[in-house]
VOROZA-632519 format. One line per 8 residues: number of its first residue (from 0); for each residue z, y, x of N, C-alpha, C. Coordinates in Angstrom, 2 decimals. Layout:
BEGIN
NUM = Z/Y/X/Z/Y/X/Z/Y/X; ... .
END
This chain:
BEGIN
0 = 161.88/65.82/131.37/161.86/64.53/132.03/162.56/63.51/131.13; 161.92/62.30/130.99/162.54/61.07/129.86/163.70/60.92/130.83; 164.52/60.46/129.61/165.53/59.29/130.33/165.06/58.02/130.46; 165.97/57.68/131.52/165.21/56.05/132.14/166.40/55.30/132.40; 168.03/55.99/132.85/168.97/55.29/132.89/170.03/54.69/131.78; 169.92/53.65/131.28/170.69/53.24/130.07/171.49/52.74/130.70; 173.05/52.87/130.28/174.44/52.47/130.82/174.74/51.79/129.92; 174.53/52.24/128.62/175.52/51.31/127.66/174.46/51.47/126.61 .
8 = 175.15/50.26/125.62/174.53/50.29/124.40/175.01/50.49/123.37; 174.50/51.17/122.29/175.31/51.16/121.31/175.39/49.96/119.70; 176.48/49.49/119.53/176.31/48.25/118.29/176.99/48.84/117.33; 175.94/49.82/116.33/176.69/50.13/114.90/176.60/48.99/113.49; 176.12/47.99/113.97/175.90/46.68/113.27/177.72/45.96/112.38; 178.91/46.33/113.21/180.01/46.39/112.73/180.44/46.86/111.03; 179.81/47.98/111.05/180.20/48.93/110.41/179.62/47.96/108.77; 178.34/47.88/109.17/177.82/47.31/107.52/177.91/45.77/107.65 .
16 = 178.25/45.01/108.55/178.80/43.39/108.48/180.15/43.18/108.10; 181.06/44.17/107.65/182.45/43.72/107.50/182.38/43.40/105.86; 183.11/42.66/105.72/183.27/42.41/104.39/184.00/43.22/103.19; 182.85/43.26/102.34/183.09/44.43/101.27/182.78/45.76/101.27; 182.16/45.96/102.62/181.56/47.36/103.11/180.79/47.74/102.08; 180.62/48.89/101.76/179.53/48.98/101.13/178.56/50.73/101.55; 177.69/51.13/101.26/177.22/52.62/101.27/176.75/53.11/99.83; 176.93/54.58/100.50/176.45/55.10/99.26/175.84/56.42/99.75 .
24 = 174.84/57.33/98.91/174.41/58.17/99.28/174.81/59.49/98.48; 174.91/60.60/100.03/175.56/61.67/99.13/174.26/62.24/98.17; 175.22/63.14/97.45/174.29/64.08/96.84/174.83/66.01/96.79; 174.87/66.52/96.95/175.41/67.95/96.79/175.86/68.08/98.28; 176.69/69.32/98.28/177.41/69.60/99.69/178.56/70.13/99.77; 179.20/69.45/98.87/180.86/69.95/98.80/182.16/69.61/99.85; 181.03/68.39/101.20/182.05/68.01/102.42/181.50/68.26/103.76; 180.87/69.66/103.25/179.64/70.08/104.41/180.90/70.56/105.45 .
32 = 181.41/71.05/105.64/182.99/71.39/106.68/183.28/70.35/106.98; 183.02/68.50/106.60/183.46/67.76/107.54/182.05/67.45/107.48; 180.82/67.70/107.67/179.62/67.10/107.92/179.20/66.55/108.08; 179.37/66.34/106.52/179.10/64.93/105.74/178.04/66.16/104.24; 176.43/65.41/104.57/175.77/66.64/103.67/174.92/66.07/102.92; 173.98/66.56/102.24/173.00/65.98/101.33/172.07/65.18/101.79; 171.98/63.74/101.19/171.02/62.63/101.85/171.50/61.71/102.77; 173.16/62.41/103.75/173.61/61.28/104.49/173.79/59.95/103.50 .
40 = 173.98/58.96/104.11/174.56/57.38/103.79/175.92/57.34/104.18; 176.80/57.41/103.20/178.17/57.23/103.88/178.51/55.72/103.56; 179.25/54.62/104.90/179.50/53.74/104.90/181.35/53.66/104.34; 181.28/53.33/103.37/182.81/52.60/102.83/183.20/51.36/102.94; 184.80/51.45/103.12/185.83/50.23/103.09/186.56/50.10/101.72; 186.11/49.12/101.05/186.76/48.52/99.79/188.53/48.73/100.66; 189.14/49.48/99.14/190.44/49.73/99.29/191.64/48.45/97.83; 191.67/47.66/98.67/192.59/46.57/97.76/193.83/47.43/97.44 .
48 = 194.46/48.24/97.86/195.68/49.03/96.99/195.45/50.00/97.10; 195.27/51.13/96.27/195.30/52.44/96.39/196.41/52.95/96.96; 198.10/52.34/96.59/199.24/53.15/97.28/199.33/53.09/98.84; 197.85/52.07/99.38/197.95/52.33/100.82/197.29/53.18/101.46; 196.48/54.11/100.26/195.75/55.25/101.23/196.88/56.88/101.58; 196.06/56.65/102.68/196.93/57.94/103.59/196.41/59.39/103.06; 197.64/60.02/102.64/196.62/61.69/102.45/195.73/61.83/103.25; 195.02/62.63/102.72/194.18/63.34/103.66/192.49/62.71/104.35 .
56 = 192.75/61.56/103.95/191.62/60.54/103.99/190.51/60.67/103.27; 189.46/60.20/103.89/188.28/60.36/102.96/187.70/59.33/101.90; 187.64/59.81/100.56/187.48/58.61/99.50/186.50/59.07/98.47; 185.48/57.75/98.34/184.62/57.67/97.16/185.70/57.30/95.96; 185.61/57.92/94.83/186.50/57.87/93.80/186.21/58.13/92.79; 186.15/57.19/91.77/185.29/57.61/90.07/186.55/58.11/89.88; 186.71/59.68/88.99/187.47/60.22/88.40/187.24/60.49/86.65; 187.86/59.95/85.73/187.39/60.61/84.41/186.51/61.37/84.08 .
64 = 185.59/61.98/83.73/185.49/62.95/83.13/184.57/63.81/84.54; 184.40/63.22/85.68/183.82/63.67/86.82/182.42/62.56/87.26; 182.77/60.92/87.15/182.10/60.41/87.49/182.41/60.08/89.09; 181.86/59.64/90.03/181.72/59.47/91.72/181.94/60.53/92.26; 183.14/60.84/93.29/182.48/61.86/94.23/183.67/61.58/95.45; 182.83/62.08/96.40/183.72/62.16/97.62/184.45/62.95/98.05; 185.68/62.91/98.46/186.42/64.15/98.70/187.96/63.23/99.21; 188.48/64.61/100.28/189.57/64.38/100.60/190.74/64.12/99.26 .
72 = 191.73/62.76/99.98/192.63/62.29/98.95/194.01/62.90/99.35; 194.77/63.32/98.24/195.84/63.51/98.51/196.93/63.25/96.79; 198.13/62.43/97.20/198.43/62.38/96.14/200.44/62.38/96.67; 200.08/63.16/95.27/202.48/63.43/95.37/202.80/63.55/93.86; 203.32/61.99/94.20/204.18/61.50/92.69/202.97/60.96/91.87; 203.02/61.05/90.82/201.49/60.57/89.87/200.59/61.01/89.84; 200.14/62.08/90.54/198.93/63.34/90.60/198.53/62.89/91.99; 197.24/63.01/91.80/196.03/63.07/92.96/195.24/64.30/92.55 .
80 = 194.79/64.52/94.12/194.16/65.92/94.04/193.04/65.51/95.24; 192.00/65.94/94.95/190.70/65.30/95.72/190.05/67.08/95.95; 189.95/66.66/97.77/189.69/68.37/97.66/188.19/68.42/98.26; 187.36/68.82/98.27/186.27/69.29/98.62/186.86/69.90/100.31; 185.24/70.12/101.19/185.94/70.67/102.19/184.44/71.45/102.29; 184.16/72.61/101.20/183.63/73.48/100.69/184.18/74.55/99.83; 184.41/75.39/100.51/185.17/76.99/99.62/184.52/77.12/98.42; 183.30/76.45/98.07/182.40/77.21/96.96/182.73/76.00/95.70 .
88 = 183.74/74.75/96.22/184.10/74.05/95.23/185.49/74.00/95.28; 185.94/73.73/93.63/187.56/73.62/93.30/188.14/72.12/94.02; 189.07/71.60/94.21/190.19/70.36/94.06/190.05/70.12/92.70; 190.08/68.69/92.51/189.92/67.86/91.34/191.78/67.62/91.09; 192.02/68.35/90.18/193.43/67.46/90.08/193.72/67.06/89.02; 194.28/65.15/88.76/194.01/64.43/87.67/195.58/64.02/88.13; 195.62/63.24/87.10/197.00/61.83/87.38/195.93/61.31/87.83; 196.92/60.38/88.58/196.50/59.27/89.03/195.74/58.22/88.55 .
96 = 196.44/57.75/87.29/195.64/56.86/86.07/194.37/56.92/85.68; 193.85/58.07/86.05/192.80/58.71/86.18/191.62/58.46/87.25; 192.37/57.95/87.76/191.20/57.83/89.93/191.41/56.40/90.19; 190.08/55.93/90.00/189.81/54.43/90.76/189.20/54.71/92.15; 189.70/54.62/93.27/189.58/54.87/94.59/188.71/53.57/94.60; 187.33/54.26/94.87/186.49/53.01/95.23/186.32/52.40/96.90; 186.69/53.46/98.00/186.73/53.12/99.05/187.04/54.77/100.11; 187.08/53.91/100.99/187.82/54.76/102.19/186.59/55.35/103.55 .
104 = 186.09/56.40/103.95/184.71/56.26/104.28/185.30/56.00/105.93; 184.39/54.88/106.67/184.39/54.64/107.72/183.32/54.63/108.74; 182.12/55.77/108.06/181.01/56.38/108.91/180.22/57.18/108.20; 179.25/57.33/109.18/178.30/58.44/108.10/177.12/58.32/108.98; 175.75/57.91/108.34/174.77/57.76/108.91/173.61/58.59/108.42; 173.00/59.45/109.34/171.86/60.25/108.97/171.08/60.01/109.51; 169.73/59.74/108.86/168.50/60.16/109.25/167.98/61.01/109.43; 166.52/61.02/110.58/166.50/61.82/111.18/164.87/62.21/110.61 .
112 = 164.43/63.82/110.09/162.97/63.34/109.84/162.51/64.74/110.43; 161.35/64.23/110.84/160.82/65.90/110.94/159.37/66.20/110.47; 159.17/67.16/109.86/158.16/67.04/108.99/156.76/68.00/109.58; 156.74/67.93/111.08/155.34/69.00/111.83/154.44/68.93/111.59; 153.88/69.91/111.19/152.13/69.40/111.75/151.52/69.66/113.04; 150.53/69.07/113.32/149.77/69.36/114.74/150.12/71.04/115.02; 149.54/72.08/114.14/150.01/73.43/114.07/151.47/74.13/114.40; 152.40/72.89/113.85/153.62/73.55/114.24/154.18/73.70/115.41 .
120 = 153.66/72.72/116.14/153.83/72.24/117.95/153.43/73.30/118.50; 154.22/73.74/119.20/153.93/74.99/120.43/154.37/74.47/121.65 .
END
């Protein structure tokens, strides 16, 4: 039976109107444990100081020698350590001098596809 009663609505229009927002799309699956996977759009917040991000947070981050990637931040003293939240990948650990924290992720948007044919329908 459809639904027919709508109570509320939802406005994810916030998320990509704030200023400096930006997205990006994953690639691999090294934050599949916070599910965040291959092909999502993750929406970021431009980070004006890096010493204001909180461990443990989630950050797009060009690292040396790595290029872009997303991963939990954690940093004590001059070292940052960016961890995957995938057993089948290592923690990145650099100095700091090393990690331009490009942003802080504040959603994650997936599409939805399904690929049937008339045949597959039962």
């Amino acid at each position: 039976e459809p639904f027919t009663d709508t109570v509320e609505e939802l406005d994810i229009s916030g998320f990509f109107q704030q200023p400096g927002n930006f997205a990006l799309r994953v690639t691999g699956d090294s934050m599949i444990e916070d599910l965040i996977t291959e092909g999502d759009v993750v929406i970021m917040r431009p980070v004006p100081d890096p010493d204001d991000i909180k461990n443990g947070l989630i950050v797009a981050a060009r690292v040396d020698g790595h290029g872009t990637t997303l991963k939990r931040f954690y940093r004590k003293g001059h070292k940052v350590t960016l961890k995957p939240s995938n057993a089948k990948y290592h923690p990145i650990e650099v100095m700091a001098k090393h990690v331009q924290v490009q942003g802080v992720l504040v959603g994650v948007w997936r599409g939805y596809q399904q690929n049937l044919t008339p045949a597959a329908i039962h």
